[in-house]
Legacy VTK file of the C-alpha trace (Angstrom):
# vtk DataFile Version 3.0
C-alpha trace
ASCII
DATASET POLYDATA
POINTS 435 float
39.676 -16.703 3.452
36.961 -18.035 4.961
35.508 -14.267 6.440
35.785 -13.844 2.483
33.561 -17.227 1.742
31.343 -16.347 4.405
30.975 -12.579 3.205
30.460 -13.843 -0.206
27.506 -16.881 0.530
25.416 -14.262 2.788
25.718 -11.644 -0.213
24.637 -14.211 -2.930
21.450 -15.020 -0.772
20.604 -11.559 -0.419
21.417 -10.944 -3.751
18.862 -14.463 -4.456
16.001 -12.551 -2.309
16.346 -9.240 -3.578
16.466 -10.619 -7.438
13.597 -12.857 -6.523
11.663 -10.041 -4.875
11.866 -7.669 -7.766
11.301 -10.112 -10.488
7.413 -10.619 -8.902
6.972 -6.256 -8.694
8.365 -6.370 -11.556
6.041 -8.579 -13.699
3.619 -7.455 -11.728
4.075 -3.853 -12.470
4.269 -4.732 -16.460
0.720 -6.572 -15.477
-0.984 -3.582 -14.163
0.061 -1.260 -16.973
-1.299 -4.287 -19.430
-4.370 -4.611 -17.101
-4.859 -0.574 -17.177
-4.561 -1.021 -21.178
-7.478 -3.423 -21.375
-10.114 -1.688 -18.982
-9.384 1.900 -20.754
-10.227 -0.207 -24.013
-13.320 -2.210 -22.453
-14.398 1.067 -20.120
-15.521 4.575 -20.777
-13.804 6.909 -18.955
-16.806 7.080 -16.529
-17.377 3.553 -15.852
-13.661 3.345 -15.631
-13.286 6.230 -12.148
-16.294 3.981 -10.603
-14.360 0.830 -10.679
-11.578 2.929 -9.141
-13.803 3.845 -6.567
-15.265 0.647 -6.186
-11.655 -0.517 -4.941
-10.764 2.736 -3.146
-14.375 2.176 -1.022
-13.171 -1.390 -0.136
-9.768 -0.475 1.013
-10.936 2.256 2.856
-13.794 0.035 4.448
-11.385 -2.969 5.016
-8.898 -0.725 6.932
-11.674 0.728 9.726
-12.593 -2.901 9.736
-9.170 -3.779 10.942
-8.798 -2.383 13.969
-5.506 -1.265 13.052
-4.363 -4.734 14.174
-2.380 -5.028 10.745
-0.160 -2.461 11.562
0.372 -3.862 15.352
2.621 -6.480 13.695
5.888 -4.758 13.175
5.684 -3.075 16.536
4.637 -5.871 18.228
7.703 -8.240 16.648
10.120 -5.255 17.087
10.059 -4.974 21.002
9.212 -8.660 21.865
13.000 -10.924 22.700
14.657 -12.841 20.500
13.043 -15.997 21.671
9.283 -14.914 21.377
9.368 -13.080 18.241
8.584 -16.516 16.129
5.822 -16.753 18.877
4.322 -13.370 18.063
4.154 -13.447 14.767
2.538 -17.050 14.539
-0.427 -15.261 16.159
-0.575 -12.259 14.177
-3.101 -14.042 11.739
-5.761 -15.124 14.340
-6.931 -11.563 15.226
-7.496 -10.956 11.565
-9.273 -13.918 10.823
-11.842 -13.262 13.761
-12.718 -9.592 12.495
-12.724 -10.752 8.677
-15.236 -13.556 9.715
-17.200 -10.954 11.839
-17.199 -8.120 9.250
-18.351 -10.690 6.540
-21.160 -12.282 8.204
-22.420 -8.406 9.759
-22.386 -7.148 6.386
-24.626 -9.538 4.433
-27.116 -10.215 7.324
-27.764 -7.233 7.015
-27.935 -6.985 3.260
-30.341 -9.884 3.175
-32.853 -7.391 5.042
-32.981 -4.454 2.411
-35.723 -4.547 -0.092
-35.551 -5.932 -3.215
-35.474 -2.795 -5.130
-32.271 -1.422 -3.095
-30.535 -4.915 -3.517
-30.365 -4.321 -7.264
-29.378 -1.020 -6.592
-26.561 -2.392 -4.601
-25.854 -5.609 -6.324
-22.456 -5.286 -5.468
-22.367 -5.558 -1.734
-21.856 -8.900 -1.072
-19.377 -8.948 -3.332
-17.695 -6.119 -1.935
-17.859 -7.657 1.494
-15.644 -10.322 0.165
-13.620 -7.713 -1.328
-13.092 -6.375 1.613
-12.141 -9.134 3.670
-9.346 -9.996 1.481
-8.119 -6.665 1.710
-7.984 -7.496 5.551
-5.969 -10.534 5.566
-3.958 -9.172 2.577
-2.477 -6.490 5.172
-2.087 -8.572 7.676
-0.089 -11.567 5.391
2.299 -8.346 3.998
3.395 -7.266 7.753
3.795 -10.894 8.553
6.066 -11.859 5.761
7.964 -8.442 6.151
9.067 -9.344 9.351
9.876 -12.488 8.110
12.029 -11.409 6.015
10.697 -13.253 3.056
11.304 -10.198 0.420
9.718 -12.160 -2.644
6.287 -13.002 -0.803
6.231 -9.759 0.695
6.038 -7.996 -2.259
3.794 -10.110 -3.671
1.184 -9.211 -0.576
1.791 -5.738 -2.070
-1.644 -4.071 -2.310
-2.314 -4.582 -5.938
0.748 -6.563 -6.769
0.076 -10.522 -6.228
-3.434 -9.739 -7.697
-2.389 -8.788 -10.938
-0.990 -11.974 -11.475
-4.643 -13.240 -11.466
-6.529 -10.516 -12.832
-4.849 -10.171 -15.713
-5.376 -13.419 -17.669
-8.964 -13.125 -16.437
-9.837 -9.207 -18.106
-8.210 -10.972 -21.138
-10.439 -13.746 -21.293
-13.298 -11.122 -21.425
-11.496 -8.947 -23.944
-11.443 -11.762 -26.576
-14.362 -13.839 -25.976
-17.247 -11.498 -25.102
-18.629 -8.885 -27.448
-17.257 -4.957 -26.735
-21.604 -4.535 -26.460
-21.524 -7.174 -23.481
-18.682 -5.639 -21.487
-20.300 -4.969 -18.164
-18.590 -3.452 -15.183
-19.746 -6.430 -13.011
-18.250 -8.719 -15.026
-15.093 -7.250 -13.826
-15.536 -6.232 -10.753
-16.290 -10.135 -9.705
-13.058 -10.736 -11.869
-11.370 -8.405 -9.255
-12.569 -10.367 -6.297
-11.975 -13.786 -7.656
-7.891 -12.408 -8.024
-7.945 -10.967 -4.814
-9.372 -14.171 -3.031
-6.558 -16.334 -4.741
-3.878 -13.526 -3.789
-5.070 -14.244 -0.233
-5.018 -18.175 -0.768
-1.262 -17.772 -2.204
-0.195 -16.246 1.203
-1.977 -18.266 3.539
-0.488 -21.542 1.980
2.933 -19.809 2.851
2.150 -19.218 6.260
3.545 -20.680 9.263
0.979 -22.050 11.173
2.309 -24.720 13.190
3.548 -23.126 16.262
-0.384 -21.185 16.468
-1.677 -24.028 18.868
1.545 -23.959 20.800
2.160 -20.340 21.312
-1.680 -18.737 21.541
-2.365 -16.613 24.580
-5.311 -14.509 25.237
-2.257 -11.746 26.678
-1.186 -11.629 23.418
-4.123 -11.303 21.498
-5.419 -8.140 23.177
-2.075 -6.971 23.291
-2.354 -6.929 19.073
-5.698 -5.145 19.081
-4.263 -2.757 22.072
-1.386 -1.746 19.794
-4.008 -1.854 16.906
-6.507 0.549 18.418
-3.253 3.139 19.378
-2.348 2.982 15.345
-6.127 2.908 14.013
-6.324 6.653 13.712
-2.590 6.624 12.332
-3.699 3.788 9.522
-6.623 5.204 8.757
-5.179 8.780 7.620
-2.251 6.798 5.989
-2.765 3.454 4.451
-6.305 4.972 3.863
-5.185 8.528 2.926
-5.476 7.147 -1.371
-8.547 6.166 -0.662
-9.456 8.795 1.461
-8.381 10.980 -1.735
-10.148 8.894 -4.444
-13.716 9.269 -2.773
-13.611 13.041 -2.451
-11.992 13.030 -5.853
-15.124 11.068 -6.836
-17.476 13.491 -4.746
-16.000 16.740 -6.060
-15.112 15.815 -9.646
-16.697 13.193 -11.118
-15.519 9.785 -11.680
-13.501 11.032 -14.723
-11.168 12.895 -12.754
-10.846 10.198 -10.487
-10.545 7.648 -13.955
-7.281 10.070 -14.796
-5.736 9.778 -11.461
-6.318 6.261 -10.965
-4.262 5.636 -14.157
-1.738 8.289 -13.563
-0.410 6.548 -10.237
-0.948 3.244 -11.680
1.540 4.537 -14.804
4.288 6.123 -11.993
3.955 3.101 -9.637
7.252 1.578 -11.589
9.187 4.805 -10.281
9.205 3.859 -6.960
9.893 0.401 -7.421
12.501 1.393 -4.984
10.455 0.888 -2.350
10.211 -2.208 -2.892
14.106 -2.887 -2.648
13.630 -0.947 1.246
10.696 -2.887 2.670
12.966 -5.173 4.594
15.426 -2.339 6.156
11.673 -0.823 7.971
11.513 -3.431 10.017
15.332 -3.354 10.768
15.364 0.339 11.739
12.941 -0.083 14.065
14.505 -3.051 15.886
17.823 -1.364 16.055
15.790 1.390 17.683
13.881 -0.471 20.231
16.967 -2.108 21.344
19.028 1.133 21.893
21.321 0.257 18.550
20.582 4.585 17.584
23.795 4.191 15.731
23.020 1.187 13.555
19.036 2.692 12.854
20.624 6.254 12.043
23.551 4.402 9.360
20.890 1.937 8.113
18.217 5.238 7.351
20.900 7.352 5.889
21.757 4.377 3.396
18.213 3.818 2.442
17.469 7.319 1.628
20.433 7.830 -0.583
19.721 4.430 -2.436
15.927 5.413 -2.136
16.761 8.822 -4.237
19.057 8.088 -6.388
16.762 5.342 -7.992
14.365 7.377 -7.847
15.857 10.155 -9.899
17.662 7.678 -12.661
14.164 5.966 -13.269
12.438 9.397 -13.191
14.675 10.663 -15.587
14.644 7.839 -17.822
10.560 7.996 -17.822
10.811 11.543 -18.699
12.794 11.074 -22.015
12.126 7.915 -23.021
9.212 5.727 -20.708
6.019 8.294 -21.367
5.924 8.547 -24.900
5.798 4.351 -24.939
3.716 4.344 -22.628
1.353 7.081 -24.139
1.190 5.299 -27.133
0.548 1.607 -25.286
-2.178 3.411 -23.481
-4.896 5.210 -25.057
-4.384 8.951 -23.519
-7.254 10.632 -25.517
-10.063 9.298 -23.674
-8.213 10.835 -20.394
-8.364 14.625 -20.554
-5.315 16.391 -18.817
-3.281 12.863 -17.481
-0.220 13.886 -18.796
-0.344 17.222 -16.726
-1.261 15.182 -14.127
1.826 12.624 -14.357
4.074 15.591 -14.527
2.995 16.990 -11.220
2.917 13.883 -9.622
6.670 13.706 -10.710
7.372 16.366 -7.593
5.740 14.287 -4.966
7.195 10.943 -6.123
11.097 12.595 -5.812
10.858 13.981 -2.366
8.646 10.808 -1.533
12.096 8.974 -2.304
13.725 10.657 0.626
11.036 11.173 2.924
9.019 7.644 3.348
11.773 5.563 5.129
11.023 8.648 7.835
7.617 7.863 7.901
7.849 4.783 7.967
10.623 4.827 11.000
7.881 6.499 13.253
5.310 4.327 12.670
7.219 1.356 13.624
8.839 2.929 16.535
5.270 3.122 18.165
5.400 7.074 17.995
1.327 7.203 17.527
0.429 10.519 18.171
3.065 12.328 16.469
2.752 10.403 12.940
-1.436 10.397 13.018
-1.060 14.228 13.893
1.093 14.833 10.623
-0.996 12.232 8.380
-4.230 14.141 9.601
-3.391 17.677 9.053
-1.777 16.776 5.419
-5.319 14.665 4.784
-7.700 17.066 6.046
-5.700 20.207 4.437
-5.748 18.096 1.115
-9.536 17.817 1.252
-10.251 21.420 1.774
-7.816 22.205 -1.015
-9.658 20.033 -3.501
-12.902 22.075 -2.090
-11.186 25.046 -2.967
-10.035 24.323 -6.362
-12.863 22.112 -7.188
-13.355 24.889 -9.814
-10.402 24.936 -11.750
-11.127 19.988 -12.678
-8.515 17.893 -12.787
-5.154 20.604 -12.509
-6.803 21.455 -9.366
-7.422 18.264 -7.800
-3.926 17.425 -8.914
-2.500 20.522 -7.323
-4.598 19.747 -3.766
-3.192 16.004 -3.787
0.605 17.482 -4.640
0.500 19.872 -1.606
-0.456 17.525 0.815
1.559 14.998 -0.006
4.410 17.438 -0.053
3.018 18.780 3.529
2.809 15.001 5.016
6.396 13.272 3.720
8.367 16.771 4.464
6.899 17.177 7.985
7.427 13.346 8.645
11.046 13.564 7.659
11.879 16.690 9.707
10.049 15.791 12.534
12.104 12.431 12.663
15.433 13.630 12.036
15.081 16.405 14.720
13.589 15.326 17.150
14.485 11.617 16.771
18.263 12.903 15.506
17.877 10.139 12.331
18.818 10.251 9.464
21.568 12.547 11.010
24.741 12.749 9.028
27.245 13.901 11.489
26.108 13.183 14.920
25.637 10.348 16.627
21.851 10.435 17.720
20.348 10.083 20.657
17.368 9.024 21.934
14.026 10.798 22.504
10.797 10.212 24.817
7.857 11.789 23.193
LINES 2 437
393 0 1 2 3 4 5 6 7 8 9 10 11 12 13 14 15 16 17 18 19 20 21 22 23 24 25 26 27 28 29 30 31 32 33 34 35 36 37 38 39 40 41 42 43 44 45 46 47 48 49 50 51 52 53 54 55 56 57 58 59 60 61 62 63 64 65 66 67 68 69 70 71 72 73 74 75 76 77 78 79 80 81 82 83 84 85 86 87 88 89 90 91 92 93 94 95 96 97 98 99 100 101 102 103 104 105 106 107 108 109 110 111 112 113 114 115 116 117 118 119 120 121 122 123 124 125 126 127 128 129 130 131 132 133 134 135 136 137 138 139 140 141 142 143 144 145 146 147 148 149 150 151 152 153 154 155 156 157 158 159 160 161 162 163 164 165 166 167 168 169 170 171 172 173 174 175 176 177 178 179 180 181 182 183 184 185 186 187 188 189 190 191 192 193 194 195 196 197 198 199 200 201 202 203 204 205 206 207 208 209 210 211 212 213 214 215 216 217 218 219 220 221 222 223 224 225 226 227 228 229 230 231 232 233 234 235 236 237 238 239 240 241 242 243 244 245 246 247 248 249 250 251 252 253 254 255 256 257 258 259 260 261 262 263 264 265 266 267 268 269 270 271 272 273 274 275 276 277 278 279 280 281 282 283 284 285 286 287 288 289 290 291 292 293 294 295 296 297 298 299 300 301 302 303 304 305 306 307 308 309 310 311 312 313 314 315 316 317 318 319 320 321 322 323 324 325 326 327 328 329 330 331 332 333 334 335 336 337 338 339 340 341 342 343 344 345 346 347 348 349 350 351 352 353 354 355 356 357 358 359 360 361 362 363 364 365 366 367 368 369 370 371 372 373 374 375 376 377 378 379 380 381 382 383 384 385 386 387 388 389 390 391 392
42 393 394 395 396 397 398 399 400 401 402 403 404 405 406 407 408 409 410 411 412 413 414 415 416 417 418 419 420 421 422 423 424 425 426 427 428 429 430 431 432 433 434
């Protein structure tokens, strides 16, 4: 009876985190379809693909900033004992906060030395700096609270997510108090850093900083940007492979291609809400790993891609016959030639992305540098030769480029795990592998 009470209180407090946790992506996903309604209604479609950029250019930027010392988190917590893990991760924010301080001051000292004539030009750049640094400590607060295990503020430090929440009643202030004539893509690009700096406030209030004074070591500080150096060329080919994507989109296509792609993932994004549900079990995997548990990391990867898919496929389905002609009609289509061609290939990558990212994923956190930067490079580079190619044939053949290297990049990830890793395996026990 009381293995029954016991079984039953730990699965109503998941059950409370999990519920929590998707209620914020949730909301937050309705707020960035409402948020994509209003700035297709204030925006050409031109002016539209250069605030796309805008953001692509700062994530991009804010990830070579980093050092890769966002991604050194997970690692870092995974392999350190039981008793210095709390220690770890109480320092995890200190490296960030140095290099966001750095980048921010570099950046507009030298700004405040270009001529007049090129700071109108590029009005935006101290502006963007700021962007940029909350981008930095947004990735760093998203790790932390993953290992944490707090579901609910973890996926509100989604990229995107938390800011919506913020951005949105902002854009509508501007939609019903300033003239359509007035609407200015400044105005909402400094809307889009004022939500992103109160994302960042949100998180820091939540962190734990008491134990920072107590547990700081130099040893562990340079053993973050160590670790963060070995996974720089990894991050930067796959947290910055979208934006890596959306700038040669820009340079090959025009900024209305990249307007009908930047809506087109921001209309599938609820499909893979799923990985949402997962974030937790990457961190798990990994731990089971590093402490020899192959058995526990093998069962715990095979459940999360079967959950992962099946999701997946309902919700995909769903969309198909009933989600895409509401949300055609919510969202003004006509000014964006070709998105619904667009959404359908994107389908494909977003169903075998269900069963391939927890592999991904797994390798990364595992610490297996070389292998997972050598598969994120090829499918990057490959992808921007394609669009080259087919640069020709607009948007079906930027769409087509992005399809095959995402297809390239989750199918090699998952393969190269399960056989040379042995997980997910289904019928034998795995064993361990030295790269």
């Amino acid at each position: 009876m009381n293995f029954l009470n016991n079984f039953l209180e730990k699965y109503n407090h998941a059950l409370q985190r999990l519920s929590l946790a998707l209620s914020i992506r949730g909301l937050g996903l309705v707020f960035s379809i409402t948020v994509t309604f209003l700035l297709i209604d204030i925006l050409d479609a031109r002016n539209l693909g250069i605030f796309y950029f805008i953001i692509s250019l700062a994530r991009m930027t804010s990830i070579i900033a980093s050092l890769g010392i966002f991604a050194a988190i997970i690692p870092e917590f995974s392999k350190a004992p039981i008793e210095k893990k709390e220690a770890i991760l109480s320092q995890s924010i200190i490296p960030c906060l140095l290099i966001s301080l750095v980048f921010f001051l570099l950046i507009n000292s030298i700004f405040f030395f270009f001529p007049d004539s090129i700071n109108e030009t590029f009005w935006y750049v101290p502006f963007f700096s700021i962007l940029v640094v909350t981008y930095l400590i947004q990735f760093n607060l998203y790790n932390y609270f993953n290992c944490k295990q707090k579901l609910g503020l973890t996926s509100f430090m989604l990229e995107g997510n938390g800011r919506n929440f913020f951005f949105l009643p902002l854009v509508l202030i501007v939609y019903f108090n300033i003239e359509p004539s007035n609407y200015d893509i400044r105005i909402l690009v400094n809307l889009l850093i004022i939500s992103s700096v109160f994302t960042v406030i949100v998180g820091l209030i939540n962190y734990d900083f008491r134990g920072l004074k107590k547990n700081f070591s130099l040893k562990t500080y340079f053993s973050f940007h160590k670790t963060g150096i070995k996974f720089l060329p990894s991050v930067l080919v796959s947290s910055g492979a979208p934006s890596i994507y959306e700038i040669y989109i820009n340079l090959f296509f025009g900024p209305v291609t990249l307007a009908v792609f930047g809506v087109a993932n921001r209309v599938l994004a609820p499909l893979m809400i799923h990985n949402d549900l997962l974030v937790l079990n990457y961190a798990k995997a990994s731990s089971f790993y590093s402490n020899n548990q192959f058995q526990l990391a093998n069962d715990l990867h095979k459940r999360s891609v079967a959950f992962s898919f099946s999701i997946a496929l309902l919700l995909m389905t769903l969309f198909y016959f009933i989600g895409l002609n509401l949300i055609s009609e919510f969202i003004n289509f006509n000014k964006l030639p070709n998105i619904k061609e667009v959404i359908f290939i994107f389908f494909i990558s977003s169903l075998v992305q269900s069963v391939c990212n927890f592999s991904l994923h797994f390798l990364r956190n595992i610490g297996d540098y070389f292998s997972i930067t050598l598969i994120e490079a090829i499918s990057v580079i490959g992808t921007v030769i394609l669009m080259y190619i087919f640069s020709d044939f607009g948007i079906i053949g930027a769409a087509i480029a992005i399809l095959s290297g995402r297809l390239f990049m989750q199918l090699s990830g998952f393969i190269y795990a399960k056989y040379f890793y042995k997980i997910p395996m289904v019928l034998a026990k795995p064993q361990k592998f030295n790269p």
